[in-house]
Structures are given as C-alpha cells and as structure tokens.
C-alpha positions as CSV (number, residue, x, y, z in Angstrom):
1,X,-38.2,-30.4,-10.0
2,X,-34.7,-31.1,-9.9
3,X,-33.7,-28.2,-12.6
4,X,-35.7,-26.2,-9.8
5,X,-33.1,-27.4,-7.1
6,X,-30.6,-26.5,-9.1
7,X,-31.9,-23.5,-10.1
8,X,-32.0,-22.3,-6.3
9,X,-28.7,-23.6,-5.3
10,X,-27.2,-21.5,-8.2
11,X,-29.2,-18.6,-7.2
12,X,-28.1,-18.9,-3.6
13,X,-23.8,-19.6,-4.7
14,X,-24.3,-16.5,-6.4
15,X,-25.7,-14.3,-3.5
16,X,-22.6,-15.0,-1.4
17,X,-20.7,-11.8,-1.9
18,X,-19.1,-9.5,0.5
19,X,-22.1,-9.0,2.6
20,X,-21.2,-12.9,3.3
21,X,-17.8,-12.2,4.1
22,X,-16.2,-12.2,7.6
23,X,-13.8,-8.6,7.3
24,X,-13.0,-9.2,10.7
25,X,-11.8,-12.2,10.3
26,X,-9.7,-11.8,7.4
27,X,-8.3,-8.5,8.9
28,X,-6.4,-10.7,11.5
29,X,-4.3,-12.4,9.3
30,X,-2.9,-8.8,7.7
31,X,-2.9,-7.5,11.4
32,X,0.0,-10.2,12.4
33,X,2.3,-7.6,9.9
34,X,0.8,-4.2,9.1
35,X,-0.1,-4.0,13.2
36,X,-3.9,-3.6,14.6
37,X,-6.0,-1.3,12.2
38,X,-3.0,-1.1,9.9
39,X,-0.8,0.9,12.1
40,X,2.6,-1.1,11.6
41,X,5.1,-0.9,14.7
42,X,7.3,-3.1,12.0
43,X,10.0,-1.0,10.4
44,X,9.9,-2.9,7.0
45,X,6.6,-3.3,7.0
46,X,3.9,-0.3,6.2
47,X,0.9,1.0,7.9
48,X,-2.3,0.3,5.7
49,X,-5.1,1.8,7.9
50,X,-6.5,4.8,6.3
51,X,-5.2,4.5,2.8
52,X,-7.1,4.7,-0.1
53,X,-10.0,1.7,-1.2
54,X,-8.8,1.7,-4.6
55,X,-5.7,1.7,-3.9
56,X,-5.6,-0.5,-1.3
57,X,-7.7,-3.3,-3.8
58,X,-5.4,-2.0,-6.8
59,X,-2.5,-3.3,-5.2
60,X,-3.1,-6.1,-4.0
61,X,-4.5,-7.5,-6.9
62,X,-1.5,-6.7,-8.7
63,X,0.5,-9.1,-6.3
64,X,-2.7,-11.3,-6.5
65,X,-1.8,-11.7,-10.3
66,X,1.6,-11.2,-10.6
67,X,1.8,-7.8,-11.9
68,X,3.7,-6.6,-8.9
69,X,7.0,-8.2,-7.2
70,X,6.8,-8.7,-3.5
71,X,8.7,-11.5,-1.2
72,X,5.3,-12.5,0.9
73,X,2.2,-10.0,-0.4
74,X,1.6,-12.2,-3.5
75,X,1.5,-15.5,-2.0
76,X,-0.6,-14.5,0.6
77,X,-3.1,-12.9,-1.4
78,X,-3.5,-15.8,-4.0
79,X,-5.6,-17.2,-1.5
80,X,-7.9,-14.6,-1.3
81,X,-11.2,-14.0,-3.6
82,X,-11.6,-10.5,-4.9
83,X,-14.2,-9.8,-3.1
84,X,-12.4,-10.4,0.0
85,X,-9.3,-8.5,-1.0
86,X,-12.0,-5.3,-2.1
87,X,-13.6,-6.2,1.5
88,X,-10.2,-6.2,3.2
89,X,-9.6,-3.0,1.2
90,X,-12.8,-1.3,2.2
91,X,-12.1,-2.2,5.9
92,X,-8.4,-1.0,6.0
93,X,-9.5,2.3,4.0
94,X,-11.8,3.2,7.2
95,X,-9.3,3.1,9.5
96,X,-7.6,6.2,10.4
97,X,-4.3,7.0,9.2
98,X,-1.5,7.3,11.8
99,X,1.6,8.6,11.1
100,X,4.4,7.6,13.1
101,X,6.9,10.8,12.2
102,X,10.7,9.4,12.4
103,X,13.8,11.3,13.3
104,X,16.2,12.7,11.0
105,X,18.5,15.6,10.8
106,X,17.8,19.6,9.5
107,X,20.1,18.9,7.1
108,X,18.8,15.3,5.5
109,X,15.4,17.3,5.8
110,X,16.5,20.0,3.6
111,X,17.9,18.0,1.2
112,X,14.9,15.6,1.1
113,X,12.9,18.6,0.7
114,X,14.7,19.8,-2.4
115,X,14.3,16.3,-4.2
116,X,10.7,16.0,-3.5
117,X,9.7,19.6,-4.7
118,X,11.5,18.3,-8.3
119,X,10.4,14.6,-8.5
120,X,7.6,13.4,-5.7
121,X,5.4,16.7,-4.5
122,X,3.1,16.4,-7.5
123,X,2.0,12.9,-7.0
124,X,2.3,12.7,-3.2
125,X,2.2,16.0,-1.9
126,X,4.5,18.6,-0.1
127,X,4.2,16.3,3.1
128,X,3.0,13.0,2.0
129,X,-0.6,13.5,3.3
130,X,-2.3,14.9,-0.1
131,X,-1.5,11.9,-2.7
132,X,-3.3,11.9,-6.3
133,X,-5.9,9.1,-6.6
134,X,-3.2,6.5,-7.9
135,X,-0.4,7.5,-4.9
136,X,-0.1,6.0,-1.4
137,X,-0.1,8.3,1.5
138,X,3.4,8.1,2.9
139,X,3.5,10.7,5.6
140,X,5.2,9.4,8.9
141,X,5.5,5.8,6.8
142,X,8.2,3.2,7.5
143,X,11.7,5.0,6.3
144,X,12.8,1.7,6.2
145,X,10.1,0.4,4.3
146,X,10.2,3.7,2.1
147,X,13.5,2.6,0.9
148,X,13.5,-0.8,0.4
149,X,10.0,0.3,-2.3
150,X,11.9,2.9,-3.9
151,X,15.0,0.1,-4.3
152,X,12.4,-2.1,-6.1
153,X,11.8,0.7,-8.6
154,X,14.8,1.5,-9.0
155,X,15.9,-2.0,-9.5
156,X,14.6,-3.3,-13.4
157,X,14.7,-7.1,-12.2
158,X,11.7,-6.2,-10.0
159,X,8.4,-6.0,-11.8
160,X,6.5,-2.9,-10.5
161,X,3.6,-1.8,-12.4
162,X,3.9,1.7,-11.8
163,X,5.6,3.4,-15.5
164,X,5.4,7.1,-13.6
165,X,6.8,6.0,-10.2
166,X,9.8,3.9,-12.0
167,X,10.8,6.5,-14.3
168,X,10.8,9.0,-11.5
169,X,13.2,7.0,-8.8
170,X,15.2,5.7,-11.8
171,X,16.1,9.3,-12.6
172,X,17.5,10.1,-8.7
173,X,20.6,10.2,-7.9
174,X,22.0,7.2,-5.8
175,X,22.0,9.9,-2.2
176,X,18.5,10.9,-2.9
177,X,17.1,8.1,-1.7
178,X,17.6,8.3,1.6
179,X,16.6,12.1,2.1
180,X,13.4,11.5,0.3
181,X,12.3,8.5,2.9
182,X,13.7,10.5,5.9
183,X,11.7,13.9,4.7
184,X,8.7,12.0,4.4
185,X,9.1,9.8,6.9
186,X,9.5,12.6,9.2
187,X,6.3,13.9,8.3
188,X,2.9,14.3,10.9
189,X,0.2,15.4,9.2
C-alpha cells in the first residue's frame, strides 16, 4: 500500500509542469522593469515583448547559471525553475514588438548606417527588425540600453557568452558605438 502512495505522489510531483504554472503571475514581477507586455518606457532597460522564445529562454538561463554578466537579471532569475523562465519566455515571445524609434541626427544616421552595413546587418538586419535565430530584435530598442550591452562586450571583465557578438564590437572603433545604437535605435519597423 504504502509503495502505492508513494508511487502516486511521485506520479503527481512529476505532472506539475508549465501547464501548472501561473505565467501571469510571474509576468508581473519582469513587468515592474521591462514595462506591461515587455514594452519598457525605462531607458536602460529593454523591451522584451515580442522577441524570440528561444532566445528569450537562452538568455536568461545564461544569467540563471552564470554564463552571462548582468547587475540584477541573474539574481532574479536564480529563483526561477526552468520551466518557468521557458513559460515566462513563451509568454513574452507572444507579445507584440513595439518599437519606440528615438531621435538622432542625419548625420549620426549616416554614419551608423555605414558601421552596421560592415559589422551588424548580417546578424540583425538592415533595420534591426530581421535578426538571425541567435540575435535580439533591436529596432526602436533602448539607445541607452544599446550602449551600455555593447560596453559589456566590449569590456573583457564582463563574461558574455556571445564569441560572434564580442569579436564584432571589440573590433569598432571607440565613435562607433554611439552611431550604431542611435541608427537602430531610430528604427520603426
């Protein structure tokens, strides 16, 4: 009888995957930063609704177990299963993508424009919106945000996962930065 029990109890403790899982719930707590559906009105923190699943899960589990550097992101996700961050991913990657495009001058445009046609366009597109599989849309993204991520990259104390991505910033010029964020940031696709 009692292997029975026990044999029902671990049946059950098993069952208890994301179907179980309040999204909703959990959303709140990344809505207090990245903004209702992932729309961030913050300007050093990013807009999350509408990007990728995978990538979306991917990242966070990199912060989850220390594979990527962040100030907050990793200690809030250690107290998250992976089911609930690949819940939390499916939710966000269902939201709609809204870019908030950001001023910036014809000239940083230009500029920007040149960079990214020699370094960025074949991962993240011409305007941000068409990333490959493994790339974040970044059209109409944070500037501010833009640049403080590229600063990690190009920074080698910072542990970011990413070999393509840090070999790419690392090789830009010190004013490239800025053009790169402001051209994509001014982007709305």
């Amino acid at each position: 009888m009692r292997k029975g029990v026990m044999a029902v109890v671990l049946f059950w403790a098993a069952g208890t995957t994301m179907a179980d899982i309040n999204v909703d719930t959990l959303a709140r707590t990344c809505n207090n930063c990245h903004g209702l559906n992932g729309v961030s009105a913050g300007a050093t923190m990013p807009s999350i609704g509408g990007l990728p699943k995978g990538y979306l899960s991917k990242i966070m589990k990199e912060w989850k177990y220390d594979k990527r550097a962040a100030a907050t992101m990793n200690r809030i996700v250690k107290g998250f299963s992976d089911d609930e961050i690949d819940a939390l991913a499916a939710y966000f990657s269902k939201r709609r993508w809204l870019p908030v495009a950001q001023k910036t001058s014809a000239v940083q445009l230009k500029l920007g424009k040149s960079v990214i046609r020699e370094n960025c366009e074949d991962c993240h597109g011409t305007y941000g919106n068409d990333p490959d599989i493994d790339a974040p849309r970044i059209d109409g993204q944070s500037t501010e945000y833009m640049a403080l991520e590229l600063e990690k990259y190009r920074d080698e104390a910072f542990d970011m996962p990413h070999r393509k991505m840090k070999k790419t910033i690392r090789r830009l010029k010190d004013g490239e930065v800025t053009p790169v964020v402001d051209y994509y940031g001014a982007q709305k696709r």
